[in-house]
C-alpha positions as CSV (number, residue, x, y, z in Angstrom):
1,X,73.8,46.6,94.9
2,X,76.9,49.0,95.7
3,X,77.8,51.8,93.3
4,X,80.7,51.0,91.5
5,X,83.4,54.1,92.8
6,X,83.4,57.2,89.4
7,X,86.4,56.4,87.4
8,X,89.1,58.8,87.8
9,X,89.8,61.2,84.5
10,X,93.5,60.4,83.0
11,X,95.5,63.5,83.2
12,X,96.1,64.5,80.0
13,X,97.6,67.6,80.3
14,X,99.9,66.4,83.1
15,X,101.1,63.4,80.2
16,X,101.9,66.3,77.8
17,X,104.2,68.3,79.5
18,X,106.1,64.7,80.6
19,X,106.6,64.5,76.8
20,X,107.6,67.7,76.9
21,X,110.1,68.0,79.4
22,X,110.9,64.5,78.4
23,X,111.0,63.1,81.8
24,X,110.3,59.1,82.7
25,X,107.9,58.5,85.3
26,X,110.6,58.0,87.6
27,X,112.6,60.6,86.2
28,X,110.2,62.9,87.6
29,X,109.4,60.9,91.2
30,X,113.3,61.9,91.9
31,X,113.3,65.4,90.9
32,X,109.9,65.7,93.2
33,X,111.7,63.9,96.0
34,X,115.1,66.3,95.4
35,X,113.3,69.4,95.6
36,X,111.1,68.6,98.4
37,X,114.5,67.8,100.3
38,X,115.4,71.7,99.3
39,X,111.9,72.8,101.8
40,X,112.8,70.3,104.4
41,X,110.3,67.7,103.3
42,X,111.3,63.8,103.5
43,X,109.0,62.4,100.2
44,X,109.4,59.0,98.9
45,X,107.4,59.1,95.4
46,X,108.4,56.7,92.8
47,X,107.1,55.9,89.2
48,X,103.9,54.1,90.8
49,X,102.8,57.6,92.2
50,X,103.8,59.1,88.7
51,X,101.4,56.6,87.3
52,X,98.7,57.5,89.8
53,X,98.9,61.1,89.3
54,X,98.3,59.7,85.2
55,X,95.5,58.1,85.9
56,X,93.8,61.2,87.3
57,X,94.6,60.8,91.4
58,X,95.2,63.9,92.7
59,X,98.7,64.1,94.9
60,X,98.2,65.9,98.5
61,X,99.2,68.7,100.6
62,X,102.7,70.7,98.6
63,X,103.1,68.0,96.0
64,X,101.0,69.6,93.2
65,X,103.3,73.2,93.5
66,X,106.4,71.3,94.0
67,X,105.1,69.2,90.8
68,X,104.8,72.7,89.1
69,X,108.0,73.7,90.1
70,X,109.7,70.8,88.5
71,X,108.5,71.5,85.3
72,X,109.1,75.4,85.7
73,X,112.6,74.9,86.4
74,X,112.9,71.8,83.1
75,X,111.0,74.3,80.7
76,X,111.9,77.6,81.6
77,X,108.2,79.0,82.0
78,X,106.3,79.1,85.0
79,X,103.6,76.9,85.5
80,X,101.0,76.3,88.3
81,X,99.9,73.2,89.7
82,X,96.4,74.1,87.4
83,X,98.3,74.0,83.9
84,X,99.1,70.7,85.1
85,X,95.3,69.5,85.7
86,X,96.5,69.5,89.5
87,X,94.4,70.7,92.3
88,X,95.8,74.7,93.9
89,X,98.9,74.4,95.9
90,X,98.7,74.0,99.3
91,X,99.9,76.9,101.4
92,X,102.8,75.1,103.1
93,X,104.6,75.5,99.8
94,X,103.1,78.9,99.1
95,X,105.7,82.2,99.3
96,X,108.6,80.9,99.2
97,X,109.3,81.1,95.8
98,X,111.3,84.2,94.8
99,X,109.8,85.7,91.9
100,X,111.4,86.2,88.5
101,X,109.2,89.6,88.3
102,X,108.0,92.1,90.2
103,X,104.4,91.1,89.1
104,X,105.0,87.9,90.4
105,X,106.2,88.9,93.2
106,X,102.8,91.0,93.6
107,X,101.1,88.3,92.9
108,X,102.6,85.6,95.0
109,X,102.6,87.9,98.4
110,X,99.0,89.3,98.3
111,X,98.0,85.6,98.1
112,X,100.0,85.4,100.9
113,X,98.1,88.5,102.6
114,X,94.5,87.1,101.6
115,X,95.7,83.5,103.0
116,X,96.9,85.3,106.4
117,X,94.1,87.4,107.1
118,X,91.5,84.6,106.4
119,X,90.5,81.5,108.4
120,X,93.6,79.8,107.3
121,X,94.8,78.8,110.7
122,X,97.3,76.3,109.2
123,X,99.0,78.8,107.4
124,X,100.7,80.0,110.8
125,X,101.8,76.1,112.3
126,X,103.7,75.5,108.7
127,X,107.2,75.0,109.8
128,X,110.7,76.6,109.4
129,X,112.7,75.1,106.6
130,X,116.5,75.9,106.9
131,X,116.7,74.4,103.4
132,X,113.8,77.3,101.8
133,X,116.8,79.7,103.2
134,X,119.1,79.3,100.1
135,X,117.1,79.6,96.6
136,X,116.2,83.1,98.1
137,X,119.5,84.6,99.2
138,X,121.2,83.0,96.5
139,X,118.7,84.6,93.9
140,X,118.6,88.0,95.9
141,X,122.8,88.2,96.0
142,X,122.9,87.3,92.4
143,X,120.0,88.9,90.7
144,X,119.7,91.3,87.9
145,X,118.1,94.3,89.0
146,X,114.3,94.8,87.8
147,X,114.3,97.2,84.7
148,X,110.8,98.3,84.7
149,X,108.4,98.5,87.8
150,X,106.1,101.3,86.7
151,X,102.7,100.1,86.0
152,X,100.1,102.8,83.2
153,X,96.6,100.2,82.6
154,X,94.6,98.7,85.0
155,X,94.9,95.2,85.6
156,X,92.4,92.7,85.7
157,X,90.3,92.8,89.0
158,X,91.7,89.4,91.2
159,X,89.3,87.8,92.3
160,X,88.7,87.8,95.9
161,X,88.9,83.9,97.0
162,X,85.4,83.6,98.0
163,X,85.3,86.3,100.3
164,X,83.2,88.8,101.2
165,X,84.6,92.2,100.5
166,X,85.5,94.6,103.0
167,X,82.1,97.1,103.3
168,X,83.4,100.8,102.7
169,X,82.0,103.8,104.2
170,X,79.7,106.0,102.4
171,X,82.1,108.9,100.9
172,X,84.9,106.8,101.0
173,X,87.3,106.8,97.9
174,X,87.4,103.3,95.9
175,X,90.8,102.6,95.9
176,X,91.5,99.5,93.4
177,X,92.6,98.4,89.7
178,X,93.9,101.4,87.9
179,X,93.7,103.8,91.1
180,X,97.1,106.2,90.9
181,X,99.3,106.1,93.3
182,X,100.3,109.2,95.1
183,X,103.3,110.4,97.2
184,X,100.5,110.7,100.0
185,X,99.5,107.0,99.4
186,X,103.1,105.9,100.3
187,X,103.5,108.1,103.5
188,X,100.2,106.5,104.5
189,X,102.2,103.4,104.3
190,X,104.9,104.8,106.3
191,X,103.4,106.1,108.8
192,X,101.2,102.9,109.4
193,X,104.8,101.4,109.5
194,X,106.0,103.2,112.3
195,X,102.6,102.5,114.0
196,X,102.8,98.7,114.2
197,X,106.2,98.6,114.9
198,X,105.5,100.8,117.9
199,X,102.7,98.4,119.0
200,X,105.5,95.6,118.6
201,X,108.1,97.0,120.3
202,X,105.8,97.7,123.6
203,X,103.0,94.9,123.2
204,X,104.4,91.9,121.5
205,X,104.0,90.6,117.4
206,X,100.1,89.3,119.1
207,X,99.0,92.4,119.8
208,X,98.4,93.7,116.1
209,X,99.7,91.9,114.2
210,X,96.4,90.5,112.2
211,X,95.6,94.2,112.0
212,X,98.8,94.7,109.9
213,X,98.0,92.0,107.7
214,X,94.5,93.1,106.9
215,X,96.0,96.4,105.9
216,X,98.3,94.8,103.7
217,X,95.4,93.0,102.0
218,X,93.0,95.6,101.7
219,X,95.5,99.3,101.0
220,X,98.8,98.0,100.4
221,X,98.1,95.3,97.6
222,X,95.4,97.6,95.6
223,X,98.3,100.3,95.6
224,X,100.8,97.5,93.8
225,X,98.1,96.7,91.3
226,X,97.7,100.4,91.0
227,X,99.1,102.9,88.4
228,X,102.4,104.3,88.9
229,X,105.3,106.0,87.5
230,X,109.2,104.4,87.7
231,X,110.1,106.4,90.7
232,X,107.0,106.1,92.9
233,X,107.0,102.5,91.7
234,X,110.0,102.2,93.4
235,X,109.1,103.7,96.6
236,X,105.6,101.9,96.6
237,X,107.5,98.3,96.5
238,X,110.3,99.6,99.3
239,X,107.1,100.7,101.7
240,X,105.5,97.3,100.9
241,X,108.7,95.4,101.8
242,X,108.9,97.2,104.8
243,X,105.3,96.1,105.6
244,X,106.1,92.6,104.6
245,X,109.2,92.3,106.5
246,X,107.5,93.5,109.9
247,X,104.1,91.0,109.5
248,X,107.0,88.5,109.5
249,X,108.5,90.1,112.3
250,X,105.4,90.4,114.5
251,X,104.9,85.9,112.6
252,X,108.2,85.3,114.2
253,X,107.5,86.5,117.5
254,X,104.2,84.7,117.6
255,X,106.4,81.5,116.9
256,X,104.6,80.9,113.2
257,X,108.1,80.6,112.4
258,X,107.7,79.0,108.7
259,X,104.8,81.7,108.1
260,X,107.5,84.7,108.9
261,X,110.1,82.6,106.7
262,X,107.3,83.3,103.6
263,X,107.2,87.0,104.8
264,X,110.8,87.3,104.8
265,X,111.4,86.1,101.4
266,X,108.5,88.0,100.0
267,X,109.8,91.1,101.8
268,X,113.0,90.4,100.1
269,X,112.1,90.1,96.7
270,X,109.9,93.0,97.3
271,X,113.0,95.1,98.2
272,X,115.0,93.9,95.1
273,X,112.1,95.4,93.1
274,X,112.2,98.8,94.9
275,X,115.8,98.7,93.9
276,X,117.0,99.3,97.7
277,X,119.9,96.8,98.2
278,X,120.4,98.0,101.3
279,X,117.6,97.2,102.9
280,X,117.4,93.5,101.1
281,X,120.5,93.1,103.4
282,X,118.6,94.2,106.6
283,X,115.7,91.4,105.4
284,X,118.5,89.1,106.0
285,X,119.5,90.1,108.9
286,X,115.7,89.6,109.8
287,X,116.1,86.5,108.5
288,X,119.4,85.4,110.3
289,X,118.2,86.4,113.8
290,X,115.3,84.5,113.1
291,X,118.0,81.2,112.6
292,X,119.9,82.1,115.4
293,X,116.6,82.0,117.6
294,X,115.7,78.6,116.0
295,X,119.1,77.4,116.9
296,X,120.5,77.5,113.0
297,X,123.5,79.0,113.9
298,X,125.5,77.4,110.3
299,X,122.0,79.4,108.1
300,X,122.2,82.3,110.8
301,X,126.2,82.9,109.8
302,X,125.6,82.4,105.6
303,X,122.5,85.0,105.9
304,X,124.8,87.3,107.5
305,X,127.6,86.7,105.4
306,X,125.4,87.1,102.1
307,X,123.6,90.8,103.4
308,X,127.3,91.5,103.9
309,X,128.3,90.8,100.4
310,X,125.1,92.5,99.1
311,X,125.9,96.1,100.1
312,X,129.7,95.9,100.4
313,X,131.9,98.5,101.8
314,X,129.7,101.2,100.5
315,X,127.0,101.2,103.3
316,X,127.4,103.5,106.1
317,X,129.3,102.5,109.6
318,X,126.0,101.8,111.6
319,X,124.7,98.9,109.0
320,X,128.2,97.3,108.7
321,X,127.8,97.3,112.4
322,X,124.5,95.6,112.4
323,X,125.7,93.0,110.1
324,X,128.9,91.9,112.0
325,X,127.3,91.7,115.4
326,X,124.2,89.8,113.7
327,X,127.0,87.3,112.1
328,X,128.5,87.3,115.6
329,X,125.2,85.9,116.9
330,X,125.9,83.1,114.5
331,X,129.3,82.1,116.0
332,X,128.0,82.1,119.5
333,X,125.0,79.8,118.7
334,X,127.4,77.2,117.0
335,X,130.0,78.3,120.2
336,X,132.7,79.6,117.6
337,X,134.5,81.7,120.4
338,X,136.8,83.2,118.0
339,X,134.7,83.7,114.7
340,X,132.2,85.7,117.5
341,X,134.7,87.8,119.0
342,X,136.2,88.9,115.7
343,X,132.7,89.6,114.7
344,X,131.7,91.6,117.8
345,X,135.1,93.8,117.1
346,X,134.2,94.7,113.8
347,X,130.6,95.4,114.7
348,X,132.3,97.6,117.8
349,X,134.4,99.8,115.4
350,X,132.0,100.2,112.8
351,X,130.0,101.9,115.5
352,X,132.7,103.6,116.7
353,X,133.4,104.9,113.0
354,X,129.5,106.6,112.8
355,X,129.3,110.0,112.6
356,X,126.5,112.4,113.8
357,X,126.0,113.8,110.3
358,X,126.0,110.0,108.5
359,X,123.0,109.4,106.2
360,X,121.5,106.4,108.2
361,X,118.5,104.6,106.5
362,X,115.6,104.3,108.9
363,X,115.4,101.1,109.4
364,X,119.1,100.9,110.8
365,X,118.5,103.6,113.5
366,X,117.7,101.3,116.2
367,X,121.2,100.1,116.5
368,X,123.5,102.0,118.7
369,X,125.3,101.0,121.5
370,X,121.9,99.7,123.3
371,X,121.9,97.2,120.9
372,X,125.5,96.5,120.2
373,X,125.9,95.7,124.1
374,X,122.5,93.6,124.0
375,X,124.2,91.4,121.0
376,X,127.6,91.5,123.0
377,X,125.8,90.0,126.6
378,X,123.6,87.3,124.5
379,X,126.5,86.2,122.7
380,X,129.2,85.9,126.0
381,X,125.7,84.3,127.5
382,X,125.8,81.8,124.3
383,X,129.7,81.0,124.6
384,X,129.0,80.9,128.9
385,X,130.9,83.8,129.4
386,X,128.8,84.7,132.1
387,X,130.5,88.0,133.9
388,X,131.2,89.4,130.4
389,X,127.3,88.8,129.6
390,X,126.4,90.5,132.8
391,X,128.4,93.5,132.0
392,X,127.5,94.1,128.9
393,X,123.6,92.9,129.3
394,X,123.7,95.5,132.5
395,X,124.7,98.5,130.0
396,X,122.3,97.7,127.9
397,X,119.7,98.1,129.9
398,X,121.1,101.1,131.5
399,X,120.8,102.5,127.7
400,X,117.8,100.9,126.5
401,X,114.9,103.5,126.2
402,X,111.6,102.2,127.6
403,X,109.7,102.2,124.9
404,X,111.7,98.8,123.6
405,X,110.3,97.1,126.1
406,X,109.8,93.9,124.8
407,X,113.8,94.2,123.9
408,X,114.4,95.2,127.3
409,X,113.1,92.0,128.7
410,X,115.1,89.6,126.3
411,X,118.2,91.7,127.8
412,X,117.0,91.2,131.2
413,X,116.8,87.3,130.8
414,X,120.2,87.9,130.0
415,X,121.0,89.3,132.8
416,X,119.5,86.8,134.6
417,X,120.9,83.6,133.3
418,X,124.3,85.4,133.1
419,X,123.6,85.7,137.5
420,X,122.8,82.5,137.2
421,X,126.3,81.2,136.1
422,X,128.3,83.3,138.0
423,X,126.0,81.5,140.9
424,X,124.7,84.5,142.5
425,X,121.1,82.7,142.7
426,X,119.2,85.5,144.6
427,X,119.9,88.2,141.9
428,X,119.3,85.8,139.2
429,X,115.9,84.7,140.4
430,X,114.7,88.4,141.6
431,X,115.9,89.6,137.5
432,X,114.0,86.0,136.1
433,X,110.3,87.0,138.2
434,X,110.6,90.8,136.9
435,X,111.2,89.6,133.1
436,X,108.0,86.6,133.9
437,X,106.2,89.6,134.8
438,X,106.4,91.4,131.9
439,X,105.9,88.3,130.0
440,X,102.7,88.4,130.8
441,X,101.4,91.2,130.2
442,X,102.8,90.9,126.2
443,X,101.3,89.2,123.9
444,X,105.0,87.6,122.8
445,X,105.5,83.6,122.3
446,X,109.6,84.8,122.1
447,X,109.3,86.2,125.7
448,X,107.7,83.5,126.9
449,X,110.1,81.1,125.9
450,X,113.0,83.2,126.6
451,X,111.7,83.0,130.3
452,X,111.2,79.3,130.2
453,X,114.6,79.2,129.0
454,X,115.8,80.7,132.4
455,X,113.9,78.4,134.2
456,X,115.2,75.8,132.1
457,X,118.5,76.6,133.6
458,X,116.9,77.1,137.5
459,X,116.1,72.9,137.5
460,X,119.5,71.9,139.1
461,X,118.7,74.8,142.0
462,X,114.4,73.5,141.9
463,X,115.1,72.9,145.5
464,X,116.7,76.0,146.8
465,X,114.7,79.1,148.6
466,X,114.6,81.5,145.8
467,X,114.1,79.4,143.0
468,X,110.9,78.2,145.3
469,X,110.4,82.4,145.6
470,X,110.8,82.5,142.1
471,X,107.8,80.0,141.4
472,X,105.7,81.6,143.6
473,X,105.9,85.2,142.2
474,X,105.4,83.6,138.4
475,X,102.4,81.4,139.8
476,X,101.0,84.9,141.0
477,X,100.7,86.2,137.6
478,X,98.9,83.2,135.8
């Protein structure tokens, strides 16, 4: 005799905040289905799921926080997929939510931490959603500021998902729930900053970039859950964002490009927190050169444009430079030869306008006129300019310190494709091997593909002597 299947338990709590919000059952279906369109999702629920979900089925994968997020936004609270007797949110949906407080935001980006630095391998193949690009910059652009980040009782201890804790070392100070934060804390934070970026600027995003997360998990979220004053409150949440931004950064470059999205708009909320405006708008620009890479060239333009709007004319010469020639990468994706140019010319004569003495925030310092020309040649490549690309990827290069080496090779590529155009194969194929070689000794998904990219462009020449040169020198390096 078969066992008859256990009867599902009606959702009782999911039926009262229906009544509530006073939604149908296909009221609701369509607001699921219209906000899964906002994260790039195609659903097609209807009152028959509603009823389902009644009954006591549980809905799968983003549904339940998407589900939650309906009723967030009807009742003005927020609510988890558990106050609606719905199973955890997947991680697909988790992260990109910008918070409404900064212990929101605390909470949703160390569950972002714990989820990254665990066995959650499907965290890093979620995909990039242009749509999860606007909530974000729309709520960071028109924002209140946070009144009160300082944080006097310890909070309750989170629990840590299962997980075995990290063993300390005998002597070792506890840092957790209620531990003070100190000025020394937050140049720890620095400093480890400057660290990983180092790693990937030379190595590639793969070479430490779990480290960096684990870091995040285990010093930098026990410092936000800390105790703190208004002021070191402040700087705690602008060294965190800093964090956040480069574990998306080193996400990116590893092509986990909808786990970097979550990053970025963590980073960002983080950054409106610590109060710093200015380096919200750099976030974007993160943010936009991530588009641009992805081909997004319309999302690429509106990130820019918004960091733009977000710091005004008050930010010095060298960040108004940054943001034109990022806005300018925009226009060349979508091959907007005069929107690009203009923007390239305003970038050029903000530089021009820097002074040696000009306050420049430390995040900005990087761009100079390396940089500037390495923006210039990959947007004449974009537009198939190719002997303006080749100048001004050429003087990049020639500027370029070493140590930005994986930088260096993207500029090289350049270079290379830019020969390629002007159809002086030889050059173009002797630039393409050294930038495979490098390739391979980083551990960068983003200078892989910008080398496949060349070869891309090699196929109509597969025939010709130094493409078959080419091929050989790459199939040395394995």
């Amino acid at each position: 005799m078969t066992e008859r299947p256990a009867q599902r338990t009606p959702n009782r709590q999911l039926a009262a905040l229906i009544a509530e919000a006073g939604f149908s059952n296909a009221g609701l279906a369509r607001r699921v289905d219209q906000l899964g369109l906002e994260h790039g999702l195609d659903l097609r629920y209807d009152k028959t799921s509603v009823t389902r979900w009644l009954r006591g089925q549980q809905p799968r994968g983003t549904t339940p926080a998407l589900i939650a997020e309906v009723f967030t936004r009807r009742l003005g609270r927020r609510l988890t997929a558990q106050d609606l007797g719905l199973d955890a949110c997947a991680p697909v949906y988790a992260g990109l939510e910008f918070a409404a407080t900064p212990e929101e935001a605390v909470d949703i980006v160390s569950g972002l931490w714990r989820k990254d630095s665990g066995s959650h391998a499907e965290l890093r193949k979620i995909a990039f959603t242009p749509a999860g690009l606007v909530v974000p910059s729309r709520d960071w652009l028109i924002g209140r500021p946070d009144d009160k980040v300082a944080r006097g009782e310890p909070p309750a201890r989170v629990p840590a998902q299962g997980r075995p804790a990290v063993p300390r070392q005998r002597g070792q100070a506890e840092r957790g729930p209620g531990h003070k934060v100190t000025g020394g804390d937050i140049s720890a934070l620095r400093s480890v900053g400057e660290l990983f970026r180092s790693l990937d600027d030379m190595y590639g995003g793969g070479h430490a970039r779990q480290a960096l997360v684990r870091y995040l998990e285990h010093e930098c979220e026990p410092m936000l859950r800390g105790a703190y004053g208004e002021q070191t409150g402040r700087r705690l949440f602008a060294a965190a964002a800093d964090l956040t931004r480069l574990a998306g950064w080193t996400s990116y470059d590893i092509a986990a490009h909808g786990l970097a999205q979550r990053y970025f708009v963590q980073a960002l909320r983080l950054a409106q927190a610590a109060g710093d405006r200015a380096y919200g708008s750099y976030v974007l620009v993160t943010m936009s050169r991530q588009a641009v890479y992805l081909g997004h060239g319309r999302e690429a333009v509106q990130l820019a444009r918004v960091a733009q709007q977000g710091v005004g004319n008050n930010a010095p010469p060298v960040v108004q430079a940054l943001l034109h020639a990022v806005e300018a990468r925009g226009h060349g994706v979508l091959g907007e030869v005069r929107a690009c140019t203009g923007s390239l010319v305003r970038a050029e004569r903000a530089l021009e306008a820097a002074r040696p003495g000009d306050e420049v925030p430390h995040w900005a310092r990087f761009f100079d006129e390396a940089q500037l020309a390495d923006d210039f040649g990959h947007c004449h490549r974009d537009l198939q300019q190719f002997r303006s690309a080749a100048q001004h990827a050429e003087r990049s290069l020639q500027l370029r310190a070493p140590t930005y080496a994986r930088s260096r090779l993207f500029c090289r590529v350049v270079l290379a494709s830019a020969r390629l155009g002007l159809g002086e194969l030889d050059q173009a194929c002797a630039l393409g091997a050294e930038a495979a070689g490098q390739a391979a000794e980083m551990r960068s998904v983003r200078a892989i593909e910008y080398v496949r990219d060349f070869e891309r462009r090699l196929e109509p020449y597969k025939d010709a002597a130094p493409v078959r040169g080419y091929r050989d020198k790459v199939a040395a390096f394995g």
